[in-house]
N, CA, C and O atoms as a GROMACS GRO file, in nm:
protein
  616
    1UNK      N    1   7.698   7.580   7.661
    1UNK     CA    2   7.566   7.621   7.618
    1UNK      C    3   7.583   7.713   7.498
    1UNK      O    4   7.664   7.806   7.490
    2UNK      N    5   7.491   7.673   7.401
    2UNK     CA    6   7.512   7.771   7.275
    2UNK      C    7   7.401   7.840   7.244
    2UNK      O    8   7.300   7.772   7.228
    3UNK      N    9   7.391   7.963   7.231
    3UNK     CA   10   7.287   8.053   7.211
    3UNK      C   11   7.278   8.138   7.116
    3UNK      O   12   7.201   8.233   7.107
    4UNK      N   13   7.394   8.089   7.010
    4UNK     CA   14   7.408   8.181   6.906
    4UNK      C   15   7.298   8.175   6.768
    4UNK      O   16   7.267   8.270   6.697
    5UNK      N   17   7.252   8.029   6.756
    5UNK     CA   18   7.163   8.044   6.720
    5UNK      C   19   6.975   8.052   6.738
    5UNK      O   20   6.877   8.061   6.665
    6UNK      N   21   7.007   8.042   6.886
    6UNK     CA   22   6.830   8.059   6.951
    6UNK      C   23   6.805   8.170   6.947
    6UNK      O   24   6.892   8.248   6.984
    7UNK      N   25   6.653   8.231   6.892
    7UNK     CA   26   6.626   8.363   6.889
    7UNK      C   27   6.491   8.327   6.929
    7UNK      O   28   6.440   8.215   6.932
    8UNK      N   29   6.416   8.500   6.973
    8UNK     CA   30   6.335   8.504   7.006
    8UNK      C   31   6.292   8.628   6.881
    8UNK      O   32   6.349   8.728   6.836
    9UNK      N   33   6.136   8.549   6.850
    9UNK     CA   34   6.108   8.676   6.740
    9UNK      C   35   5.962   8.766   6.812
    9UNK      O   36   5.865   8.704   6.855
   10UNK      N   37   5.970   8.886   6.815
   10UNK     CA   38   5.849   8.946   6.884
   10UNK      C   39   5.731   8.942   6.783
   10UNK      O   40   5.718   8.981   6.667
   11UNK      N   41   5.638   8.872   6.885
   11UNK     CA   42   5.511   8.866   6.862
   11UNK      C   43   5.435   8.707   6.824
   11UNK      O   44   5.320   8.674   6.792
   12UNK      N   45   5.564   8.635   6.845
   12UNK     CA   46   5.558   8.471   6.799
   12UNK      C   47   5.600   8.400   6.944
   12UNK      O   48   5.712   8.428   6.986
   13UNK      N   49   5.517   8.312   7.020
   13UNK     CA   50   5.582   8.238   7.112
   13UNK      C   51   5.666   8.161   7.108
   13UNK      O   52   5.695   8.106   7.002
   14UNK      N   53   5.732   8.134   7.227
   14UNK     CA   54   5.888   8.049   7.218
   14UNK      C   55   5.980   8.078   7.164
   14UNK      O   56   5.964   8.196   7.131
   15UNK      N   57   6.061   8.048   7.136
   15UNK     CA   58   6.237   8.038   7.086
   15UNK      C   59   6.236   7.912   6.959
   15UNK      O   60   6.186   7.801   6.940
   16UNK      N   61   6.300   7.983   6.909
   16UNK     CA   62   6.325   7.927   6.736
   16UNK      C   63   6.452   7.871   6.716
   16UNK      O   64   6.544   7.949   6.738
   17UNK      N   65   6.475   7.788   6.689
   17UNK     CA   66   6.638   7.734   6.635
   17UNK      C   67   6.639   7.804   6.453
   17UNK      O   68   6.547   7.792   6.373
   18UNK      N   69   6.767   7.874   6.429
   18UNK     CA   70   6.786   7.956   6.336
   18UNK      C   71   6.821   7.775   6.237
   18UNK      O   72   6.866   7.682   6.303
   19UNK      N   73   6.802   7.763   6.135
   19UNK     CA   74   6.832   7.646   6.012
   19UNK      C   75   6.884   7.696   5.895
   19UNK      O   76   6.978   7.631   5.849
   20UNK      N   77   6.854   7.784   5.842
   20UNK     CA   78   6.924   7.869   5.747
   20UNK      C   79   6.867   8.011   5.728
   20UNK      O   80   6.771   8.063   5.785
   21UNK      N   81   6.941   8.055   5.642
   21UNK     CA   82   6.913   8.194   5.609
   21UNK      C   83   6.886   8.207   5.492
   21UNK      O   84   6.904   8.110   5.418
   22UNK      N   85   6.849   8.296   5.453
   22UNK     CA   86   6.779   8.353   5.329
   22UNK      C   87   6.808   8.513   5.304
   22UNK      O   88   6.850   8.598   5.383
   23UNK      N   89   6.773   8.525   5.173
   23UNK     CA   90   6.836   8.678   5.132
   23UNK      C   91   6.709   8.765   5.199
   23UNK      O   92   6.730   8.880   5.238
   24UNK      N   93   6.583   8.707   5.209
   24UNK     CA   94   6.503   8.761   5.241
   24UNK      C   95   6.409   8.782   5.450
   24UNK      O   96   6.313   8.832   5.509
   25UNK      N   97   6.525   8.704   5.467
   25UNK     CA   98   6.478   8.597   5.635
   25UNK      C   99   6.588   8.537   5.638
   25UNK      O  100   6.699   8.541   5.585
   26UNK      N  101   6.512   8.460   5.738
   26UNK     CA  102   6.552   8.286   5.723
   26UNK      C  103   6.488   8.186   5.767
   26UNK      O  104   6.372   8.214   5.794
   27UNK      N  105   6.521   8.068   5.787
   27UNK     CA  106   6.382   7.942   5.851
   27UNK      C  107   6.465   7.904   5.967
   27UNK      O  108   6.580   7.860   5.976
   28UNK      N  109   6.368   7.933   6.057
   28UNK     CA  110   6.375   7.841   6.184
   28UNK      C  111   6.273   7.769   6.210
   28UNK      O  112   6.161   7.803   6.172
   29UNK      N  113   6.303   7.626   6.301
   29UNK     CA  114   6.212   7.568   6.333
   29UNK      C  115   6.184   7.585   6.537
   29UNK      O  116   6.279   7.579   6.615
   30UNK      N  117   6.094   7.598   6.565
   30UNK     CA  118   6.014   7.597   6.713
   30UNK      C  119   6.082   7.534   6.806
   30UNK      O  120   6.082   7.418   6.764
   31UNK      N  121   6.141   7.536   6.906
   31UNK     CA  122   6.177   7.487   7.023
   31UNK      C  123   6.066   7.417   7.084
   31UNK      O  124   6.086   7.304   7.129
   32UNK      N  125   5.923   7.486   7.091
   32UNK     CA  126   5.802   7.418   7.137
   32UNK      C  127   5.728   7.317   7.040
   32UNK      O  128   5.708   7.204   7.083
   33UNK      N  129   5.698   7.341   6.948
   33UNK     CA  130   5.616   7.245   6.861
   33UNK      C  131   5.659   7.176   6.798
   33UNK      O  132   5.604   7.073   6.758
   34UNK      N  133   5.809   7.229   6.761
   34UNK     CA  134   5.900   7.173   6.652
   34UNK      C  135   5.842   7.192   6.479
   34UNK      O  136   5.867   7.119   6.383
   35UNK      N  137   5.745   7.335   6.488
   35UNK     CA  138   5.731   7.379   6.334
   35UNK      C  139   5.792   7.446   6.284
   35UNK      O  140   5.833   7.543   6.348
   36UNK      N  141   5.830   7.431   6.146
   36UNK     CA  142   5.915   7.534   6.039
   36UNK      C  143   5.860   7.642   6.042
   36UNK      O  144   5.740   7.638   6.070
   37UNK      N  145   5.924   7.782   6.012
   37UNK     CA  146   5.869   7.937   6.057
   37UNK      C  147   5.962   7.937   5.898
   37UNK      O  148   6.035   7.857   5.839
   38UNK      N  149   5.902   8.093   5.872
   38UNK     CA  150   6.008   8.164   5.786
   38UNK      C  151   5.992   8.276   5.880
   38UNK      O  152   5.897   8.276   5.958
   39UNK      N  153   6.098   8.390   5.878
   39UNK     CA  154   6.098   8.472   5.872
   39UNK      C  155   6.172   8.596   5.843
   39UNK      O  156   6.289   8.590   5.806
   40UNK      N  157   6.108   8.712   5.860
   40UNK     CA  158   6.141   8.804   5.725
   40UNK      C  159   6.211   8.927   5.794
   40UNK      O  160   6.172   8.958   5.906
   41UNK      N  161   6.321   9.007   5.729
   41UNK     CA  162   6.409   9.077   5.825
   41UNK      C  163   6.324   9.187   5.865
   41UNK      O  164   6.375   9.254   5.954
   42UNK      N  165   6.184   9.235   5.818
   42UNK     CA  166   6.146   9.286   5.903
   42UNK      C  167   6.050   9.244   6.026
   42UNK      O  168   5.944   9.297   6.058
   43UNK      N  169   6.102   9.155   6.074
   43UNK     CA  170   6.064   9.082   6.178
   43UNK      C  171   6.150   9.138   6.341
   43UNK      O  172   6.272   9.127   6.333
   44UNK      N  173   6.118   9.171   6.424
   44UNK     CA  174   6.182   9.201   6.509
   44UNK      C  175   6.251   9.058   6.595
   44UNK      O  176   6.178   8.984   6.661
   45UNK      N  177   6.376   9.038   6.583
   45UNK     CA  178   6.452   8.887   6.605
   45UNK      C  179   6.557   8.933   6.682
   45UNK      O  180   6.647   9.010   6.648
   46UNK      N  181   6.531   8.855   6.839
   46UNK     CA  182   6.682   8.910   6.953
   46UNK      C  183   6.756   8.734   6.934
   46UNK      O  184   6.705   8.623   6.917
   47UNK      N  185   6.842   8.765   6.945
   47UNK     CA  186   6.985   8.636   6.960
   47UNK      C  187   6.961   8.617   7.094
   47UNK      O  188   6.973   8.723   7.157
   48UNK      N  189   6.930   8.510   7.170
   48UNK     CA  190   6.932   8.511   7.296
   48UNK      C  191   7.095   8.515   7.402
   48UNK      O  192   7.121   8.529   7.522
   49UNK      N  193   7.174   8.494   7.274
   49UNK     CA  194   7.333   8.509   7.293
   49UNK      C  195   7.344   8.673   7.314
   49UNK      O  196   7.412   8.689   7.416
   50UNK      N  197   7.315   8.768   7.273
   50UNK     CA  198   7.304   8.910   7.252
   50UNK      C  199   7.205   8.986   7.391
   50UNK      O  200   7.227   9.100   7.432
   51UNK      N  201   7.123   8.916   7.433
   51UNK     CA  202   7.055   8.948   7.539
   51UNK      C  203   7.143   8.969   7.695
   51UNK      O  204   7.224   8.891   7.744
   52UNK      N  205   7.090   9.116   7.757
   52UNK     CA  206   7.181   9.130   7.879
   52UNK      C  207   7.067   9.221   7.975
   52UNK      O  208   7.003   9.323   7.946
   53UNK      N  209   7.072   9.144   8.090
   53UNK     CA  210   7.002   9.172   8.189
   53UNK      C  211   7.049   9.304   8.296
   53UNK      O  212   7.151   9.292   8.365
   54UNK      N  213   6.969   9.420   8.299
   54UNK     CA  214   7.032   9.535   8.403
   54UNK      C  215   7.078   9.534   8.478
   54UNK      O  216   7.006   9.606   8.547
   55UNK      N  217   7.208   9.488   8.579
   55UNK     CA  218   7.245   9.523   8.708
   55UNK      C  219   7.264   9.606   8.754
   55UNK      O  220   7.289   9.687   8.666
   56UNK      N  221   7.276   9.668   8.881
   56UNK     CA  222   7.290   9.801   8.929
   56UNK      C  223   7.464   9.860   8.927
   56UNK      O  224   7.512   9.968   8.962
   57UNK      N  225   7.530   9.730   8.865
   57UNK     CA  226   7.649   9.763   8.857
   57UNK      C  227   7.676   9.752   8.692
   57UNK      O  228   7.696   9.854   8.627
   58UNK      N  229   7.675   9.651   8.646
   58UNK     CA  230   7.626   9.642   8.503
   58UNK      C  231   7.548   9.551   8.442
   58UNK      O  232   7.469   9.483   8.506
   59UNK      N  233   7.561   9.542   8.326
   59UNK     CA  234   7.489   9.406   8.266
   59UNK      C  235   7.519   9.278   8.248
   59UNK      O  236   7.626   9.255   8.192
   60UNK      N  237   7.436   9.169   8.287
   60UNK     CA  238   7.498   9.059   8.249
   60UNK      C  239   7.457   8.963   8.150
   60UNK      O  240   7.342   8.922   8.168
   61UNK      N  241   7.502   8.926   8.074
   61UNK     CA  242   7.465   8.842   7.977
   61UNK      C  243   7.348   8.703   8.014
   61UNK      O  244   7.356   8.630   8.113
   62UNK      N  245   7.267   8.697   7.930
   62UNK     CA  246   7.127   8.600   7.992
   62UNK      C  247   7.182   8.467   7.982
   62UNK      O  248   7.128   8.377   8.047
   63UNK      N  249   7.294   8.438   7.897
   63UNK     CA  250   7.371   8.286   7.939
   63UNK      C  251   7.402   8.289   8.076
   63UNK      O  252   7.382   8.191   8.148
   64UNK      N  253   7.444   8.384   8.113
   64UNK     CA  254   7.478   8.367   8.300
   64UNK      C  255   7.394   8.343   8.402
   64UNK      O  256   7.417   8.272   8.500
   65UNK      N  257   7.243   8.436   8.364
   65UNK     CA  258   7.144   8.418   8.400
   65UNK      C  259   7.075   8.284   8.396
   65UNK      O  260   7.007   8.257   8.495
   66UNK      N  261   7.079   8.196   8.302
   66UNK     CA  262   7.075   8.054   8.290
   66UNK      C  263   7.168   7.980   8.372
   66UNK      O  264   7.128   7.900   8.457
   67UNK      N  265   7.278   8.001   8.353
   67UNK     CA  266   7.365   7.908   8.434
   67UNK      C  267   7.346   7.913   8.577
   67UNK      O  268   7.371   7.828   8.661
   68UNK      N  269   7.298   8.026   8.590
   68UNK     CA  270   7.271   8.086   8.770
   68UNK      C  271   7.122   7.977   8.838
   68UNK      O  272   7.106   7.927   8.949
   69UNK      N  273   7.022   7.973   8.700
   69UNK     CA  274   6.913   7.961   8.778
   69UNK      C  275   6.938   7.756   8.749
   69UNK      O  276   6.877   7.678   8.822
   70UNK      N  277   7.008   7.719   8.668
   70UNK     CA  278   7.035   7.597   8.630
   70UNK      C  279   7.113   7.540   8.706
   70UNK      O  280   7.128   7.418   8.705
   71UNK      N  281   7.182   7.626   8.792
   71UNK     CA  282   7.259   7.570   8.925
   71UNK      C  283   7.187   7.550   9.066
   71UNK      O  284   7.211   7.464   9.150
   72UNK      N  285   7.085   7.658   9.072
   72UNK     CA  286   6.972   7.663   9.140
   72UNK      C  287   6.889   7.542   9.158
   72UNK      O  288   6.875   7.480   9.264
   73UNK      N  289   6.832   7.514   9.039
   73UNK     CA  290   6.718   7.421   9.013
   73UNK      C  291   6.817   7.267   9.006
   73UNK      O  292   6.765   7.155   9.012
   74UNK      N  293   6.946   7.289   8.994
   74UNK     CA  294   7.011   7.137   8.978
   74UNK      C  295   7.001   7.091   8.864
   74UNK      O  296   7.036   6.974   8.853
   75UNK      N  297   6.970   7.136   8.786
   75UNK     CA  298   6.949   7.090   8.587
   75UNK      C  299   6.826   7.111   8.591
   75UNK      O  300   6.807   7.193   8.501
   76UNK      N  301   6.685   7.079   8.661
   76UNK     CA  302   6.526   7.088   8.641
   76UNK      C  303   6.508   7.233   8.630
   76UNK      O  304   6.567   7.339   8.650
   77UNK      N  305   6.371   7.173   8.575
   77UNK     CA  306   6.289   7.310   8.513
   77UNK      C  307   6.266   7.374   8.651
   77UNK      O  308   6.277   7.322   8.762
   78UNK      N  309   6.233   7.493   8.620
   78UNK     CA  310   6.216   7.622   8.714
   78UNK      C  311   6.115   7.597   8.832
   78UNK      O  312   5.995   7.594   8.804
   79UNK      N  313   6.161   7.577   8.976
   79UNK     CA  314   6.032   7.588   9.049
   79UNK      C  315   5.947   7.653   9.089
   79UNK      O  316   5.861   7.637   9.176
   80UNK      N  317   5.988   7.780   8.979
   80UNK     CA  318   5.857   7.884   8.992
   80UNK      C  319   5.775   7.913   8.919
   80UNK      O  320   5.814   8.009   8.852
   81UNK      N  321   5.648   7.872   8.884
   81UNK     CA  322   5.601   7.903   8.771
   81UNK      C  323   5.589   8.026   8.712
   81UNK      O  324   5.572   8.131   8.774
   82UNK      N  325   5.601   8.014   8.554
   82UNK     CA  326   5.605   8.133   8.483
   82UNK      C  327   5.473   8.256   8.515
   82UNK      O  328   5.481   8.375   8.485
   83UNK      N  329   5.359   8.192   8.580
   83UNK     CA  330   5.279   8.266   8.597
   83UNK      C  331   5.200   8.293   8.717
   83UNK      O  332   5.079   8.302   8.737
   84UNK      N  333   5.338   8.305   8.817
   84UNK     CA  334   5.325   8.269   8.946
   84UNK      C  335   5.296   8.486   8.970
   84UNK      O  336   5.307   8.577   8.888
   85UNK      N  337   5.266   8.489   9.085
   85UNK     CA  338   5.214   8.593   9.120
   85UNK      C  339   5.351   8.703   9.091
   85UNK      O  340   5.456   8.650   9.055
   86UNK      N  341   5.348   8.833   9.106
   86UNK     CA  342   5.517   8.942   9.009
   86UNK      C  343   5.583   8.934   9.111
   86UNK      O  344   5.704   8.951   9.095
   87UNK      N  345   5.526   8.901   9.272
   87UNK     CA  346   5.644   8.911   9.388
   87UNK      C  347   5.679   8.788   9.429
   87UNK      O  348   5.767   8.778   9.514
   88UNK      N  349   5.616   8.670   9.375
   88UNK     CA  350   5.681   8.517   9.388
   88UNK      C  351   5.849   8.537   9.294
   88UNK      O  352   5.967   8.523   9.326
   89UNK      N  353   5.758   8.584   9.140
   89UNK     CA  354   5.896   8.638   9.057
   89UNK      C  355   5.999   8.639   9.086
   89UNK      O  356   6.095   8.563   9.085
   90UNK      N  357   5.966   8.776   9.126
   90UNK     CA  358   6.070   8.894   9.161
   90UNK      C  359   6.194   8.844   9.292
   90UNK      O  360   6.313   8.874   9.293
   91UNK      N  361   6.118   8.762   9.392
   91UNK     CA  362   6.159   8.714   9.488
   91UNK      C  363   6.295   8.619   9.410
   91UNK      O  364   6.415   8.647   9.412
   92UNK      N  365   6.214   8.477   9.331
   92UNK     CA  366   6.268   8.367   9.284
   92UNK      C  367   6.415   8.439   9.212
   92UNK      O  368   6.532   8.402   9.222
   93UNK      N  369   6.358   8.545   9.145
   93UNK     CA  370   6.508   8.618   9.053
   93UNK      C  371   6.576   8.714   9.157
   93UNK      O  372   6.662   8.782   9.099
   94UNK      N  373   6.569   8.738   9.264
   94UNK     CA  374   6.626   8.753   9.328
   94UNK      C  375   6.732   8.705   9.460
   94UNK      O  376   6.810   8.756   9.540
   95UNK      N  377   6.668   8.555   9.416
   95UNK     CA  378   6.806   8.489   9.465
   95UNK      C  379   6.889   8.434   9.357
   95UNK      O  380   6.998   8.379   9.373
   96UNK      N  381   6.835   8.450   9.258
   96UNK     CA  382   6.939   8.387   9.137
   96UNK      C  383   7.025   8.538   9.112
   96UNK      O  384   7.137   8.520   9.065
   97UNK      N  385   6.993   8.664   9.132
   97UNK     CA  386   7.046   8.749   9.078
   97UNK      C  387   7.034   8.875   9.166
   97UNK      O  388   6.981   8.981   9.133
   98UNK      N  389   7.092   8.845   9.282
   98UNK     CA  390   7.064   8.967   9.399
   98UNK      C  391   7.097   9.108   9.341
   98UNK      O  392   7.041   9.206   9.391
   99UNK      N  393   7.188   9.124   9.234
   99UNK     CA  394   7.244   9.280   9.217
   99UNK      C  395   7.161   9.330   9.068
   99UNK      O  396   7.216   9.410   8.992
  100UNK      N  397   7.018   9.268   9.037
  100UNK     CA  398   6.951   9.311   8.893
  100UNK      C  399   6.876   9.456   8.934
  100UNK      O  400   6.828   9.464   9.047
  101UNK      N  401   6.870   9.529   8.875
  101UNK     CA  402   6.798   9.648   8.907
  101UNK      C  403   6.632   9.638   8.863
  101UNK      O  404   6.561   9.630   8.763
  102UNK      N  405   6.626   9.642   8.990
  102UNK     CA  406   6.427   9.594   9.020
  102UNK      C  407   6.342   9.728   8.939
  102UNK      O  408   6.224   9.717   8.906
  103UNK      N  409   6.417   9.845   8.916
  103UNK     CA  410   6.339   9.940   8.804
  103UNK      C  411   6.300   9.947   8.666
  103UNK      O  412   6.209   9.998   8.600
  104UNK      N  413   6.466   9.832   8.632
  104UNK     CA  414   6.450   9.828   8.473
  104UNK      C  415   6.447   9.674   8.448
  104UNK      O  416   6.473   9.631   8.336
  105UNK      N  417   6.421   9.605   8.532
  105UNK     CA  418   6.382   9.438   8.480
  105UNK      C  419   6.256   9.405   8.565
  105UNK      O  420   6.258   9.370   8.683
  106UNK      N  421   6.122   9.426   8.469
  106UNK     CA  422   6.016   9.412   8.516
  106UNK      C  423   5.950   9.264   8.512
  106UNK      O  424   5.986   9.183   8.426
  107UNK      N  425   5.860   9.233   8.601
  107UNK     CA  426   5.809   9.101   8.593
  107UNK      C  427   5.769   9.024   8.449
  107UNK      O  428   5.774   8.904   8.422
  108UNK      N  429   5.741   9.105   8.391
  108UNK     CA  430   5.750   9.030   8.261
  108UNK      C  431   5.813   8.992   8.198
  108UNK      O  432   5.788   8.909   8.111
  109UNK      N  433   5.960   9.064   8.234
  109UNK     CA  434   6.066   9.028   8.213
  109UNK      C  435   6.082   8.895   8.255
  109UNK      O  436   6.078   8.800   8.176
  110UNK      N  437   6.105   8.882   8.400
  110UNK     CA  438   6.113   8.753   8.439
  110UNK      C  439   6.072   8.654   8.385
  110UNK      O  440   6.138   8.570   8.323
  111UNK      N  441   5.924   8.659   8.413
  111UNK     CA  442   5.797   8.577   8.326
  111UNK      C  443   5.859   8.519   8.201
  111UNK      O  444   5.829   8.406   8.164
  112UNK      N  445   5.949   8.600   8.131
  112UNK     CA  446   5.975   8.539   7.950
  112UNK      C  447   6.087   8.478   7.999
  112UNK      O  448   6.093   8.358   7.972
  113UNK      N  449   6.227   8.546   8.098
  113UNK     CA  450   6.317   8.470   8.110
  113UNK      C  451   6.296   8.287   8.168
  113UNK      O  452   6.322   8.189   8.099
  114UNK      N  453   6.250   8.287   8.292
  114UNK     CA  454   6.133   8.178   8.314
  114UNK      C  455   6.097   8.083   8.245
  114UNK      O  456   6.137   7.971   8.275
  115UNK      N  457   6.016   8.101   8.143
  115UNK     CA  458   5.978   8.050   8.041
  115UNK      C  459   6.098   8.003   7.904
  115UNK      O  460   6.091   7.901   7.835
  116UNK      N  461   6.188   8.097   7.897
  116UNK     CA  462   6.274   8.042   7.820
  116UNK      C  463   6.377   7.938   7.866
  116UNK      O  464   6.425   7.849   7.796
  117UNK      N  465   6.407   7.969   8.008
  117UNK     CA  466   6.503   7.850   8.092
  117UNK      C  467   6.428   7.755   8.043
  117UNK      O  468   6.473   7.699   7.943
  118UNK      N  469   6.303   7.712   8.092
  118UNK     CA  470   6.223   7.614   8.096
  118UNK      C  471   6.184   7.567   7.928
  118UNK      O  472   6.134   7.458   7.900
  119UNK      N  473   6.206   7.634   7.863
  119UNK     CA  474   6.195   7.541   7.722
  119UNK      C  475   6.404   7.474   7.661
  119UNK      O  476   6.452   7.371   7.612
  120UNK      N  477   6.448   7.592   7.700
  120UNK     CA  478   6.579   7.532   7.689
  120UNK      C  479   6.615   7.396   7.803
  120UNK      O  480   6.689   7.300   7.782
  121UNK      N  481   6.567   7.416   7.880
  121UNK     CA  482   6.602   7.289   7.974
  121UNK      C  483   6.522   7.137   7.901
  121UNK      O  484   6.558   7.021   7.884
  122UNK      N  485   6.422   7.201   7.878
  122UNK     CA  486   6.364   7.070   7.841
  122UNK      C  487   6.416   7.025   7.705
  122UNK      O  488   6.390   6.906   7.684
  123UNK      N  489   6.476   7.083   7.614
  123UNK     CA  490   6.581   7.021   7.482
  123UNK      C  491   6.627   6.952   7.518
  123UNK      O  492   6.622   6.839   7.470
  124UNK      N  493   6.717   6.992   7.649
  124UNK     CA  494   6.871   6.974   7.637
  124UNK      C  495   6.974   7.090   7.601
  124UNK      O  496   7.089   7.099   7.558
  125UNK      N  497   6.890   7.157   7.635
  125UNK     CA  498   7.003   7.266   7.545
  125UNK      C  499   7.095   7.339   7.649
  125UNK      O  500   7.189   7.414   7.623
  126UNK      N  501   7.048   7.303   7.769
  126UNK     CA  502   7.137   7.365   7.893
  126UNK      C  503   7.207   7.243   7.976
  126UNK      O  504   7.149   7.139   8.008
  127UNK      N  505   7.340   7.276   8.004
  127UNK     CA  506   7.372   7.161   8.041
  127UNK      C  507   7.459   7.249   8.170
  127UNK      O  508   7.486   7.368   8.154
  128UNK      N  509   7.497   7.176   8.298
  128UNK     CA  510   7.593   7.230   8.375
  128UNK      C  511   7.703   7.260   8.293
  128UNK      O  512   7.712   7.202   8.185
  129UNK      N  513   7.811   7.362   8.334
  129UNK     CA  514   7.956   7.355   8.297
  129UNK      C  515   8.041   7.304   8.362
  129UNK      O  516   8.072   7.330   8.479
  130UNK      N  517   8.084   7.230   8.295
  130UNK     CA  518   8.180   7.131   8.445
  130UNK      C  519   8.344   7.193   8.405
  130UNK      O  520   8.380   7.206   8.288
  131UNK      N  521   8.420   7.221   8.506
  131UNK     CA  522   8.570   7.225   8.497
  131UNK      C  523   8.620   7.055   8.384
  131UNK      O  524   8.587   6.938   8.401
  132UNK      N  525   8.720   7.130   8.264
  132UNK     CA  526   8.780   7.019   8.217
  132UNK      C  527   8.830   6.896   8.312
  132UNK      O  528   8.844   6.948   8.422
  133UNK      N  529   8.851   6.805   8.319
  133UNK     CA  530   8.903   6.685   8.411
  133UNK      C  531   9.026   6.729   8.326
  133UNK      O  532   9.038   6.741   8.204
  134UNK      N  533   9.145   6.757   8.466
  134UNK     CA  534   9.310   6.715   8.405
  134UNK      C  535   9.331   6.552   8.422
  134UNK      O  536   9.314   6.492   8.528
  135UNK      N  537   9.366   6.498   8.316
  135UNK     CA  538   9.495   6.369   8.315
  135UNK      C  539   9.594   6.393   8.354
  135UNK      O  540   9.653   6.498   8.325
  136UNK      N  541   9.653   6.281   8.451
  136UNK     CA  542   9.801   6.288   8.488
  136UNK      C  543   9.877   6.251   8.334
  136UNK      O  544   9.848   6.160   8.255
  137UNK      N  545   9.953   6.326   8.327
  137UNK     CA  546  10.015   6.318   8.200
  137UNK      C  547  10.097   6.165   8.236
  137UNK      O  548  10.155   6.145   8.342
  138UNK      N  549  10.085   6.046   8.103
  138UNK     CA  550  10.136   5.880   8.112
  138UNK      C  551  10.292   5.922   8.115
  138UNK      O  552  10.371   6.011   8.083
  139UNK      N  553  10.283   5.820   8.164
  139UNK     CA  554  10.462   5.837   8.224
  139UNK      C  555  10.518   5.761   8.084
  139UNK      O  556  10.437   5.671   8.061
  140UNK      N  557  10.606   5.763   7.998
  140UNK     CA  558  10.680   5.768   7.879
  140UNK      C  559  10.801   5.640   7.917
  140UNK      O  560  10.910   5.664   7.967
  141UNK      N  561  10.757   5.515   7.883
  141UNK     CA  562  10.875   5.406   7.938
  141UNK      C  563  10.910   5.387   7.752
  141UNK      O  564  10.827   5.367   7.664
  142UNK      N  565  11.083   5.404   7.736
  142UNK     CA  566  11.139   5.360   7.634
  142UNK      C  567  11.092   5.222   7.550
  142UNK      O  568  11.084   5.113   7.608
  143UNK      N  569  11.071   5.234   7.457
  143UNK     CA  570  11.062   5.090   7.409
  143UNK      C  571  11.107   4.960   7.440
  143UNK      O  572  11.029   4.867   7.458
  144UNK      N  573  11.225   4.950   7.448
  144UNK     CA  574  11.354   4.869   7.474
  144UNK      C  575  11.321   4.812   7.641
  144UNK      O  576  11.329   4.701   7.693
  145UNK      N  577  11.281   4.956   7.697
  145UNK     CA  578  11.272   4.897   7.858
  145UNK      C  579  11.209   4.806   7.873
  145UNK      O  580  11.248   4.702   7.925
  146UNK      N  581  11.013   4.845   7.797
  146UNK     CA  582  10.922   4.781   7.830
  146UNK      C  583  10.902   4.667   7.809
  146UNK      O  584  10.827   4.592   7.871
  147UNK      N  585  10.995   4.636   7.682
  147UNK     CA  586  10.947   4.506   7.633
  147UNK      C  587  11.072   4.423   7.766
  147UNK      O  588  11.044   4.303   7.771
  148UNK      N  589  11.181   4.456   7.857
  148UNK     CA  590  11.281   4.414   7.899
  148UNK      C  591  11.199   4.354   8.013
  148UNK      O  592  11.206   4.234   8.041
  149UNK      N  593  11.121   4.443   8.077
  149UNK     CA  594  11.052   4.410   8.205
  149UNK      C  595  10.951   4.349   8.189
  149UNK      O  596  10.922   4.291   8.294
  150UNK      N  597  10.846   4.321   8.074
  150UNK     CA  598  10.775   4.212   8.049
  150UNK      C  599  10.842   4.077   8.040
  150UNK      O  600  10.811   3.988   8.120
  151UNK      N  601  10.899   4.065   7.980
  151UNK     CA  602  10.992   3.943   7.996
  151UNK      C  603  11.055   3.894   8.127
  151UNK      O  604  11.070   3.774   8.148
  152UNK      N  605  11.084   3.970   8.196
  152UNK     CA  606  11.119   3.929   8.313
  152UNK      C  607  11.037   3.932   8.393
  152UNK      O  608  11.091   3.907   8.501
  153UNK      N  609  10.872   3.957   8.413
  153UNK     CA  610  10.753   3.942   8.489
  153UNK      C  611  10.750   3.753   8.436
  153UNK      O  612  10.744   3.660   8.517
  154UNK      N  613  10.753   3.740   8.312
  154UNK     CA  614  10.709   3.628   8.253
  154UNK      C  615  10.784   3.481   8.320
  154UNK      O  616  10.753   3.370   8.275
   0.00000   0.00000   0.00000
């Protein structure tokens, strides 16, 4: 999962794919509508790669938080709606994330995290992580052999 270029800009809905930069901004286009944006560095713009959620032990990065609730849901969008009552929420992120500190990650919090699973899922942009598959490393028969024992199958 790559999040280095999805941002969230305050005061604009959804998540933006970054396209280039500019001396002055840069252009992204919409995750939701799929429209071209400019925008300008005084724009308030979080990296959703850069984003980290409070635990009572520490913080964890909101890619984890995705992978948590994307293991949950089985790849589908969220079965809680984004604008489900703050203790449906609170509940739902609390089995994805039993150790978040319920003082400093407020339902609205949720509410946006929620909402952003659910537009990244629907790209494509979240995928399980699967362990590499090992190959048995091919067993190495001499030249000379192989062609010896074909011939003698023949």
């Amino acid at each position: 999962m790559e999040l280095d270029k999805i941002i969230a800009i305050s005061g604009r809905p959804g998540l933006f794919e970054v396209q280039v930069q500019t001396r002055t901004g840069f252009v992204a286009h919409s995750l939701v509508d799929g429209k071209r944006i400019t925008a300008s560095i005084r724009d308030q713009v979080s990296l959703l790669s850069e984003i980290n959620i409070y635990g009572l032990q520490d913080e964890v990065p909101l890619a984890e938080i995705f992978q948590k609730i994307l293991a949950k849901e089985n790849g589908a969008v969220c079965s809680v709606k984004p604008k489900a009552p703050a203790t449906d929420l609170e509940a739902f992120f609390f089995e994805v994330f039993q150790d978040y500190d319920e003082e400093r990650v407020y339902p609205s919090d949720i509410k946006k995290i929620i909402q952003w699973y659910n537009v990244l899922v629907n790209k494509g942009l979240l995928v399980t992580e699967k362990a590499p598959e090992k190959k048995a490393p091919a067993k190495k028969v001499p030249a000379k052999k192989a062609k010896a024992t074909a011939t003698k199958k023949d």
